[in-house]
mmCIF file of the C-alpha atoms, coordinates in Angstrom:
data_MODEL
# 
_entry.id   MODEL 
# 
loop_
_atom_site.group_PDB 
_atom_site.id 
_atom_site.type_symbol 
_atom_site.label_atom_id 
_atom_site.label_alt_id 
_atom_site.label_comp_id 
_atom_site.label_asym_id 
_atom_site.label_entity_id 
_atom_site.label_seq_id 
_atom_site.pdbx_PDB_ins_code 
_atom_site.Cartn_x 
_atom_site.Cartn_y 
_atom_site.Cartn_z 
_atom_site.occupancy 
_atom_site.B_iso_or_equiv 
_atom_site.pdbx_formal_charge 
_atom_site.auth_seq_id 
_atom_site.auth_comp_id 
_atom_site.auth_asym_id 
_atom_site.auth_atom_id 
_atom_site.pdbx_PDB_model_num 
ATOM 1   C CA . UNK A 1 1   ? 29.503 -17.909 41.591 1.00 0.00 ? 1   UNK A CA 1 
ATOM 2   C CA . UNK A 1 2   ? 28.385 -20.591 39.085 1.00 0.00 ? 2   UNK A CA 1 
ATOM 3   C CA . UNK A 1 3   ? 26.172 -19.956 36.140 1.00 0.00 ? 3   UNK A CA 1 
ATOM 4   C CA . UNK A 1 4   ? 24.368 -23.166 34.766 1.00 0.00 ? 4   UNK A CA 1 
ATOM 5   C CA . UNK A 1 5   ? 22.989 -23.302 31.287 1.00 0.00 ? 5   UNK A CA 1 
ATOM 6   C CA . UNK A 1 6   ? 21.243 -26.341 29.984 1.00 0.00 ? 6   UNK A CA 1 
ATOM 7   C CA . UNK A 1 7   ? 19.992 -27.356 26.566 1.00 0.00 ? 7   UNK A CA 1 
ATOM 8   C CA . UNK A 1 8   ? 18.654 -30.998 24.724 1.00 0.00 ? 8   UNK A CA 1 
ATOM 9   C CA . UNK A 1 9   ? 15.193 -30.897 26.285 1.00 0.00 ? 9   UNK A CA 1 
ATOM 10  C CA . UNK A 1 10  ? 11.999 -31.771 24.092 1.00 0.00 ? 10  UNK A CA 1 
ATOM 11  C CA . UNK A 1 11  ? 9.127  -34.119 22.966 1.00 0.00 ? 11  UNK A CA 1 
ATOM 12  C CA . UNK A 1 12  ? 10.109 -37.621 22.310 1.00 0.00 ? 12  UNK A CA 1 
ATOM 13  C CA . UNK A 1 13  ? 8.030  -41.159 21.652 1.00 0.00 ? 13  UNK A CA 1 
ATOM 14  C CA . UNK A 1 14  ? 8.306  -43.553 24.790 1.00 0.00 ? 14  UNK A CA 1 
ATOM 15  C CA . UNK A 1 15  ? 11.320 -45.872 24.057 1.00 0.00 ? 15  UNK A CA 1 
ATOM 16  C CA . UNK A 1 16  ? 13.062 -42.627 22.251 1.00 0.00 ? 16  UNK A CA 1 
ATOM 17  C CA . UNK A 1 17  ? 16.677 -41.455 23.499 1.00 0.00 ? 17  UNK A CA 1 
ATOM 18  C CA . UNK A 1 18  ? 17.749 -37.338 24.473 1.00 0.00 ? 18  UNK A CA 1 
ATOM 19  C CA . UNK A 1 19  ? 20.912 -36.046 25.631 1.00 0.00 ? 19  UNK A CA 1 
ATOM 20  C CA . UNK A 1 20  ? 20.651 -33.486 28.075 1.00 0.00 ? 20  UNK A CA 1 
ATOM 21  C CA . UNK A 1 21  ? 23.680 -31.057 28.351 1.00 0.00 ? 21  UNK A CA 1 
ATOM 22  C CA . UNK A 1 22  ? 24.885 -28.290 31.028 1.00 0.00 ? 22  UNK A CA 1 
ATOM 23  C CA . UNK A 1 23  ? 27.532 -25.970 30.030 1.00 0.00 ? 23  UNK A CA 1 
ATOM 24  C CA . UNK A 1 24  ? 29.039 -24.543 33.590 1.00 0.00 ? 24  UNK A CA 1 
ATOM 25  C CA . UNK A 1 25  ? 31.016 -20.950 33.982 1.00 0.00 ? 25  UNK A CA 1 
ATOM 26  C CA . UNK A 1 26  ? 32.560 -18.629 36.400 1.00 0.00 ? 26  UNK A CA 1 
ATOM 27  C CA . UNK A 1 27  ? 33.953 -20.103 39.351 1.00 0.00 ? 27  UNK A CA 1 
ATOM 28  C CA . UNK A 1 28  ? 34.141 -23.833 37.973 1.00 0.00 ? 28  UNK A CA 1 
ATOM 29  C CA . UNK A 1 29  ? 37.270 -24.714 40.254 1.00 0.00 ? 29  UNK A CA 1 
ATOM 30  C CA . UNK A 1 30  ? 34.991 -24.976 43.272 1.00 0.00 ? 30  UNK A CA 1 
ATOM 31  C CA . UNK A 1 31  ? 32.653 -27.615 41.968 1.00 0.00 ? 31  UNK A CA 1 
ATOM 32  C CA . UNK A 1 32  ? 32.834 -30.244 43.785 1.00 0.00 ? 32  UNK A CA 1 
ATOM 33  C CA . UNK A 1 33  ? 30.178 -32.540 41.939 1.00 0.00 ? 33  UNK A CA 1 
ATOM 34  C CA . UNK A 1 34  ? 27.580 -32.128 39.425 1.00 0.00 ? 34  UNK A CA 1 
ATOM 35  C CA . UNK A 1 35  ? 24.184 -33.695 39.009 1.00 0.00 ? 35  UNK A CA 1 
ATOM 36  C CA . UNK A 1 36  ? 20.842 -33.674 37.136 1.00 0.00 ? 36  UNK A CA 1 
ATOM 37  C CA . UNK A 1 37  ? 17.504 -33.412 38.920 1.00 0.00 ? 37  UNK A CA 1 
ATOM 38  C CA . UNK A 1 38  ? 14.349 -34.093 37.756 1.00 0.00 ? 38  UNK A CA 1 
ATOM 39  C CA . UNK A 1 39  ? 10.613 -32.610 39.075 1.00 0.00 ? 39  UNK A CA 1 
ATOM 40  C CA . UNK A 1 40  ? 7.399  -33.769 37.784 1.00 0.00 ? 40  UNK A CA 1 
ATOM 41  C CA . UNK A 1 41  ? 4.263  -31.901 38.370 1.00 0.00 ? 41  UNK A CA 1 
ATOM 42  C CA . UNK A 1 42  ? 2.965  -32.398 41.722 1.00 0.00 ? 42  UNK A CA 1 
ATOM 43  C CA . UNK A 1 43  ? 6.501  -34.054 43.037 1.00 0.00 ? 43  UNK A CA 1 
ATOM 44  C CA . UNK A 1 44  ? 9.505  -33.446 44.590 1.00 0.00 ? 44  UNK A CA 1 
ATOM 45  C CA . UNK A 1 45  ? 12.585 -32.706 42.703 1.00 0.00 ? 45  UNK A CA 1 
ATOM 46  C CA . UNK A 1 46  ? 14.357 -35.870 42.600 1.00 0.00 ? 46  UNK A CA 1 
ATOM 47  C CA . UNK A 1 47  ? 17.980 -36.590 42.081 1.00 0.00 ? 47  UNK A CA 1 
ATOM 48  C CA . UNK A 1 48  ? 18.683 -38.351 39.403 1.00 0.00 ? 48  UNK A CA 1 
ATOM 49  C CA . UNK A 1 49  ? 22.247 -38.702 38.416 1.00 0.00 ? 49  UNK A CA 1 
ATOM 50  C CA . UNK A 1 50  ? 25.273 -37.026 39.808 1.00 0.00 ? 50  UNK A CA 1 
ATOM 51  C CA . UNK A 1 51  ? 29.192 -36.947 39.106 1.00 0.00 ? 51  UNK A CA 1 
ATOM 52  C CA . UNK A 1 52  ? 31.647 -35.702 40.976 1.00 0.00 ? 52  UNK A CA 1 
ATOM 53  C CA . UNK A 1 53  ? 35.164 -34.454 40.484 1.00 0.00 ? 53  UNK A CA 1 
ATOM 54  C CA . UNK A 1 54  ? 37.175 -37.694 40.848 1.00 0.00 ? 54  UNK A CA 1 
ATOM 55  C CA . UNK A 1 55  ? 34.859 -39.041 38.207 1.00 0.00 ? 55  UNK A CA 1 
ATOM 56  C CA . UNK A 1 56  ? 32.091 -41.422 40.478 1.00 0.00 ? 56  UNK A CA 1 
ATOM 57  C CA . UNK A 1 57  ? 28.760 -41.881 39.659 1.00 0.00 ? 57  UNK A CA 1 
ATOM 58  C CA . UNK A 1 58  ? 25.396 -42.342 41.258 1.00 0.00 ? 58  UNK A CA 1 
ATOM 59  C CA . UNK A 1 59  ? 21.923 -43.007 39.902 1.00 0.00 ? 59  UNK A CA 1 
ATOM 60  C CA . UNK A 1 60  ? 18.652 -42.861 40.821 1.00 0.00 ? 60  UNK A CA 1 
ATOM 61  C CA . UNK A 1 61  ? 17.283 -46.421 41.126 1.00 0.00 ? 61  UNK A CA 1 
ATOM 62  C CA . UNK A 1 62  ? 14.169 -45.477 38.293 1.00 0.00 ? 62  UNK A CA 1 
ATOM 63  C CA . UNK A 1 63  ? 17.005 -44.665 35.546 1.00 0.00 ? 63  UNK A CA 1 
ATOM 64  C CA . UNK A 1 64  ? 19.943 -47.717 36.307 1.00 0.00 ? 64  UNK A CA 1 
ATOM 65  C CA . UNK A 1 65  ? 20.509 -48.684 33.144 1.00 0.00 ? 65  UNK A CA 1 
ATOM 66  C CA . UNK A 1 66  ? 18.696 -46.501 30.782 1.00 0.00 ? 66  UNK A CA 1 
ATOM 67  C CA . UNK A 1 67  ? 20.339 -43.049 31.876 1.00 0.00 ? 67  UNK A CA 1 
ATOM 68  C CA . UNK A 1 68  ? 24.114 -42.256 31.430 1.00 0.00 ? 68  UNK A CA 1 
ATOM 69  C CA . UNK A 1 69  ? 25.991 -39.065 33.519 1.00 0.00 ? 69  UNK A CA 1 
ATOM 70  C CA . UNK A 1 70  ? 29.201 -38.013 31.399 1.00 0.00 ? 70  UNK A CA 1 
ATOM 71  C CA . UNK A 1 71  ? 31.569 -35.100 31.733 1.00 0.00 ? 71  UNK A CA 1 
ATOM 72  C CA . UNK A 1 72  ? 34.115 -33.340 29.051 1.00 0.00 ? 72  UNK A CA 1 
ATOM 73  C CA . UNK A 1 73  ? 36.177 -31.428 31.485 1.00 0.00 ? 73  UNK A CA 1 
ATOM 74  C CA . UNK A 1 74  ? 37.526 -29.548 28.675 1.00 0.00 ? 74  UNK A CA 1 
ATOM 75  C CA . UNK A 1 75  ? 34.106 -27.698 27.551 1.00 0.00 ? 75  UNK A CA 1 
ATOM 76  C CA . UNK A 1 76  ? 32.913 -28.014 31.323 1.00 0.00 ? 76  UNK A CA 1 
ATOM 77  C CA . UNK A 1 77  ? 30.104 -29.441 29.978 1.00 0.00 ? 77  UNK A CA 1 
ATOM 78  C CA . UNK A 1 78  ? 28.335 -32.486 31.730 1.00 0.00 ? 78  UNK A CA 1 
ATOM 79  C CA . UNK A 1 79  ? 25.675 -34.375 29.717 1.00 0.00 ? 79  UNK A CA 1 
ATOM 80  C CA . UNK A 1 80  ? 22.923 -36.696 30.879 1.00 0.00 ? 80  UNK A CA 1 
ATOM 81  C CA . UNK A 1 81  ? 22.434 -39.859 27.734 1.00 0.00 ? 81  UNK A CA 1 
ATOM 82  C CA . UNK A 1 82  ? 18.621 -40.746 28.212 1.00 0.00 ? 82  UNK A CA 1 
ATOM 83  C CA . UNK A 1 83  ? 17.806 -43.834 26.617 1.00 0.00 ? 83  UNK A CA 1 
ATOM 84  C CA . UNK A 1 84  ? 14.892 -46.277 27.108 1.00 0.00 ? 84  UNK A CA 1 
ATOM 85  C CA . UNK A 1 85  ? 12.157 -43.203 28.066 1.00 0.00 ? 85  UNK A CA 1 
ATOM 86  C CA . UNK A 1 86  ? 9.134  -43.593 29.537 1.00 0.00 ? 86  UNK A CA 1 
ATOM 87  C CA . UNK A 1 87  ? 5.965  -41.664 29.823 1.00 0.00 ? 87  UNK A CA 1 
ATOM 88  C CA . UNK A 1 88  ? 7.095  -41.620 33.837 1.00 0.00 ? 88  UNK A CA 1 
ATOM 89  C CA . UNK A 1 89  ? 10.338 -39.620 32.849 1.00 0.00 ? 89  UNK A CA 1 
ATOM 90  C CA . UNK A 1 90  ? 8.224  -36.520 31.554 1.00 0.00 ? 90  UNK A CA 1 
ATOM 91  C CA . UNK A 1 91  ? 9.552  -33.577 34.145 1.00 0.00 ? 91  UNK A CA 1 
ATOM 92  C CA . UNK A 1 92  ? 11.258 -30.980 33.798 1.00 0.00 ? 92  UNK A CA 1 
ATOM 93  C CA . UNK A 1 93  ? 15.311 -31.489 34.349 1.00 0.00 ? 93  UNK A CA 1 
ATOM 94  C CA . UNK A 1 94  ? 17.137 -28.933 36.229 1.00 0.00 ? 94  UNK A CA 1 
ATOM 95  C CA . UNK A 1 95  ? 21.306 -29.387 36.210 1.00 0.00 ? 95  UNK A CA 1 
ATOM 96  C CA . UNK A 1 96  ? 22.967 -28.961 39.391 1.00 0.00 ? 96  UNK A CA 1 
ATOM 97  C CA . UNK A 1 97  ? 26.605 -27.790 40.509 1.00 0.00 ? 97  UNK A CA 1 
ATOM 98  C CA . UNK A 1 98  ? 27.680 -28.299 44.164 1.00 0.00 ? 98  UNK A CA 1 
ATOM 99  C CA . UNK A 1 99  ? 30.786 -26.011 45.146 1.00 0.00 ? 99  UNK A CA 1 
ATOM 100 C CA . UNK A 1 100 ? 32.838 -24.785 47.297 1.00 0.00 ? 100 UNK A CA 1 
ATOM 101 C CA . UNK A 1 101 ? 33.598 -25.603 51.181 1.00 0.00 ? 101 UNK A CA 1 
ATOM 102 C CA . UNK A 1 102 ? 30.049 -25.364 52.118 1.00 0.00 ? 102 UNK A CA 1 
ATOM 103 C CA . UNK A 1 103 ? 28.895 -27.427 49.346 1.00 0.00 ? 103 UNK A CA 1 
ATOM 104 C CA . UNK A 1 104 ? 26.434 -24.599 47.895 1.00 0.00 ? 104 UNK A CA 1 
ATOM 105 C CA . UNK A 1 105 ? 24.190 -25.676 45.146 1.00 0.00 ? 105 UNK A CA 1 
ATOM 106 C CA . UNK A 1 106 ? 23.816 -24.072 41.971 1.00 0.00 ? 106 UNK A CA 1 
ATOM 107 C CA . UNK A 1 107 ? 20.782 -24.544 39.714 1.00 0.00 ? 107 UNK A CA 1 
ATOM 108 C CA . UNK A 1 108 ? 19.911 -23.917 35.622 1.00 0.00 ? 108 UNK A CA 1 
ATOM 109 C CA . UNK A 1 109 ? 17.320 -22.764 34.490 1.00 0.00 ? 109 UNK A CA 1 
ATOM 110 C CA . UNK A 1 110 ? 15.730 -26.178 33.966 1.00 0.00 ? 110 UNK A CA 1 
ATOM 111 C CA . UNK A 1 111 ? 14.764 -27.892 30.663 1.00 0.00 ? 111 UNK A CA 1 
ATOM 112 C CA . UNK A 1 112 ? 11.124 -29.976 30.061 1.00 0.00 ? 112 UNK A CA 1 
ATOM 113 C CA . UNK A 1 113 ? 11.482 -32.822 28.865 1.00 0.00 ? 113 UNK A CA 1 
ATOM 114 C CA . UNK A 1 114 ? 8.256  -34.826 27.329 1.00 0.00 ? 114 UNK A CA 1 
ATOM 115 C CA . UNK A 1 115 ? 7.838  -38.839 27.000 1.00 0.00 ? 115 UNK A CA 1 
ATOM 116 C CA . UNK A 1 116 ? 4.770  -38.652 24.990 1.00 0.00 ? 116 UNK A CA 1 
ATOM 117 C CA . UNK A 1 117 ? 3.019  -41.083 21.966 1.00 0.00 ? 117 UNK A CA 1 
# 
């Protein structure tokens, strides 16, 4: 078991900057990646930036050079540096863990985050 807990969510002007974070516990040796997803009302959930273990990246297309996926291994904490935000990034942003052989997912609780004048 993983438990996920996320914090850095909030109301911010477009063109404003947030860093999301997501503290992970328990049975951290199995994760094999972690990400941050994104759902806005009415949508999908979205990837939109994921790490995994050896330290590659991937981003969503919409957040290539604006959004930045980091890690600190040591507080098994993985943050997600949004910079550049636009009204279009309002959602609310759920962290992800994927572990163990079967790749199971894990899920926080999910923070809202607002682009807003």
């Amino acid at each position: 078991q993983v438990q996920l807990v996320e914090s850095g969510g909030g109301l911010v002007q477009p063109g404003g900057s947030l860093r999301l974070s997501c503290t992970a516990s328990g049975s951290i040796f199995s994760i094999n990646a972690m990400g941050w997803y994104r759902q806005a009302p009415g949508k999908q959930r979205e990837l939109v930036a994921a790490i995994t273990s050896g330290g590659s990246t991937n981003y969503a297309d919409s957040v290539k050079g604006r959004f930045t996926i980091s890690r600190d291994d040591a507080k098994n904490t993985v943050y997600l540096q949004m910079n550049s935000l636009k009204p279009e990034d309002t959602a609310v942003y759920y962290c992800n863990a994927r572990a163990g052989q079967n790749e199971y997912d894990y899920w926080g609780q999910g923070t809202q985050v607002t682009v807003s004048s």
